[in-house]
C-alpha positions as CSV (number, residue, x, y, z in Angstrom):
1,X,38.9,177.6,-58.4
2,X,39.8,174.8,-55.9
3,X,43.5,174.3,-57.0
4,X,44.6,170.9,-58.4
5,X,42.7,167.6,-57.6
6,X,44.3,166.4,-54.6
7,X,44.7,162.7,-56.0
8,X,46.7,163.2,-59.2
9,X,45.5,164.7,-61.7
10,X,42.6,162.3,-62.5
11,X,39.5,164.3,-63.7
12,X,36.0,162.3,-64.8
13,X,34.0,164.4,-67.2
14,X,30.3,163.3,-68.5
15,X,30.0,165.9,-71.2
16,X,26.9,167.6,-72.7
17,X,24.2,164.9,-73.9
18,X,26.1,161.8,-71.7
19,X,23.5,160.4,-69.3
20,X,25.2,157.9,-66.6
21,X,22.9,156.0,-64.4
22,X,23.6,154.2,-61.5
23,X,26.6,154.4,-59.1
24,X,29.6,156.3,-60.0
25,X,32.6,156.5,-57.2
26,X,35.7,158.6,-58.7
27,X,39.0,159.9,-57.3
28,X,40.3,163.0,-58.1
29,X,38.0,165.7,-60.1
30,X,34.6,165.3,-61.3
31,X,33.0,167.9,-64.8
32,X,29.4,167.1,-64.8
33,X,27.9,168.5,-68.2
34,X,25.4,166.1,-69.2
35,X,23.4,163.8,-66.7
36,X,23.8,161.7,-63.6
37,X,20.8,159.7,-62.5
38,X,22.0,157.7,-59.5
39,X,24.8,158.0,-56.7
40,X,28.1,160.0,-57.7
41,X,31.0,159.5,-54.6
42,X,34.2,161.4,-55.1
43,X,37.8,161.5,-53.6
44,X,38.3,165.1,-54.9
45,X,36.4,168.0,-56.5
46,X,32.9,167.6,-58.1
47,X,31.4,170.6,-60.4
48,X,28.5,170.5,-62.0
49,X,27.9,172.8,-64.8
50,X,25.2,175.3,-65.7
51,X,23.5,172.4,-67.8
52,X,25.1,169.6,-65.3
53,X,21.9,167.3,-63.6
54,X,22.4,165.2,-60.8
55,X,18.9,163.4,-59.7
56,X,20.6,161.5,-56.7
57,X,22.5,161.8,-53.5
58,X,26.1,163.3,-54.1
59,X,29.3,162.6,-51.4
60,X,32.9,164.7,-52.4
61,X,35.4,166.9,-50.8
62,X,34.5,169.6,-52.2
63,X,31.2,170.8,-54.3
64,X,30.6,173.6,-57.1
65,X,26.7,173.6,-58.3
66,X,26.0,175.8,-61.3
67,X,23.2,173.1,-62.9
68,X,20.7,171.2,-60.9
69,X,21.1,168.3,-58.0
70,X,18.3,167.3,-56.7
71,X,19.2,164.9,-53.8
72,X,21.4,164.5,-50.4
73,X,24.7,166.5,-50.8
74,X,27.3,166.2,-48.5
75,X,30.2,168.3,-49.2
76,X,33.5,167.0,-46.8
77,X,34.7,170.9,-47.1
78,X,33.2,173.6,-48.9
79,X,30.0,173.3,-50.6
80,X,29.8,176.3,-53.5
81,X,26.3,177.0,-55.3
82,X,26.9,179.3,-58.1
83,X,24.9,182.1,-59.5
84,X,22.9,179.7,-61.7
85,X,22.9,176.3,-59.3
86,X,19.9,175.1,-58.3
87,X,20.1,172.3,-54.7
88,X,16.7,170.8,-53.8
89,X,17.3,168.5,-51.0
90,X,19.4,168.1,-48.0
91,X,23.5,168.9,-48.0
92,X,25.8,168.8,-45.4
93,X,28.9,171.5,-45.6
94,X,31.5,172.2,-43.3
95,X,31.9,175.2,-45.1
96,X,28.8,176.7,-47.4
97,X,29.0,179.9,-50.1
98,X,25.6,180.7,-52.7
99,X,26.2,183.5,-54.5
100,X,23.2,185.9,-55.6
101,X,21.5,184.3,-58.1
102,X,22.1,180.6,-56.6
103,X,19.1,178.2,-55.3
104,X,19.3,176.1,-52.4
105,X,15.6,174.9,-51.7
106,X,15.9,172.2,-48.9
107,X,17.5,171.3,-45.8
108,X,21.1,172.5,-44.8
109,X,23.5,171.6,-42.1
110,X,26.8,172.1,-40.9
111,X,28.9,169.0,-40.2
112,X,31.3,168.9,-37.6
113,X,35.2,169.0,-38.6
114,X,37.9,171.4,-39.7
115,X,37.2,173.6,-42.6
116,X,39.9,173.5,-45.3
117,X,38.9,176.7,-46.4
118,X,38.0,178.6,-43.5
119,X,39.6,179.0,-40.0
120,X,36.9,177.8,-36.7
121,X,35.9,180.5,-34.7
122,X,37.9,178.6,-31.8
123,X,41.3,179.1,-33.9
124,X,40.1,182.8,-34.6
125,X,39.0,183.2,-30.5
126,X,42.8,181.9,-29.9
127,X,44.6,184.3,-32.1
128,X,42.8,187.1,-31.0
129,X,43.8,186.2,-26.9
130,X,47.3,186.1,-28.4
């Protein structure tokens, strides 16, 4: 979906059943099928699966939620909730898509920065007066 991990092609998986507690800082992608109880910090990509659980705050460059995260998420680009994620807490996005079906039960806001994914309105106001 988001292309290659942009730092190699380094990806962390914590399969179905695998419970990690604690703190967990990754580069490149992150596949969360089983359980994270704790802090997860990525460089890079971090998806959580339709039976993924993360019960703790969540920092990447990018976030996919198909399971549950219940926590602070803070997405450095674009923060995707799926048709069957579930969010309960605060996130942070520069750039934020929940498809039908998706739960986001909490606080949202927008962080200030360049979308990767998404052109500003100020780059689209500048085209258009071209």
């Amino acid at each position: 979906m988001f292309g290659k991990p942009k730092l190699g092609n380094a990806i962390t998986v914590i399969a179905s059943g695998s419970v990690v507690a604690g703190s967990l800082r990754v580069r490149g992608m992150v596949q969360v099928d089983g359980t994270i109880e704790g802090t997860l910090i990525a460089e890079g990509h971090v998806s959580v699966g339709p039976e993924g659980k993360v019960m703790g705050d969540v920092t990447a460059d990018d976030l996919s939620i198909g399971g549950l995260v219940v926590g602070t998420l803070h997405a450095r680009g674009h923060l995707h909730g799926l048709p069957s994620g579930i969010v309960r807490g605060e996130v942070r996005y520069t750039t934020l898509e929940i498809d039908r079906g998706g739960v986001m039960d909490g606080r949202a806001s927008r962080v200030p920065g360049e979308s990767k994914t998404a052109p500003s309105v100020e780059r689209i106001e500048n085209a258009a007066a071209e």
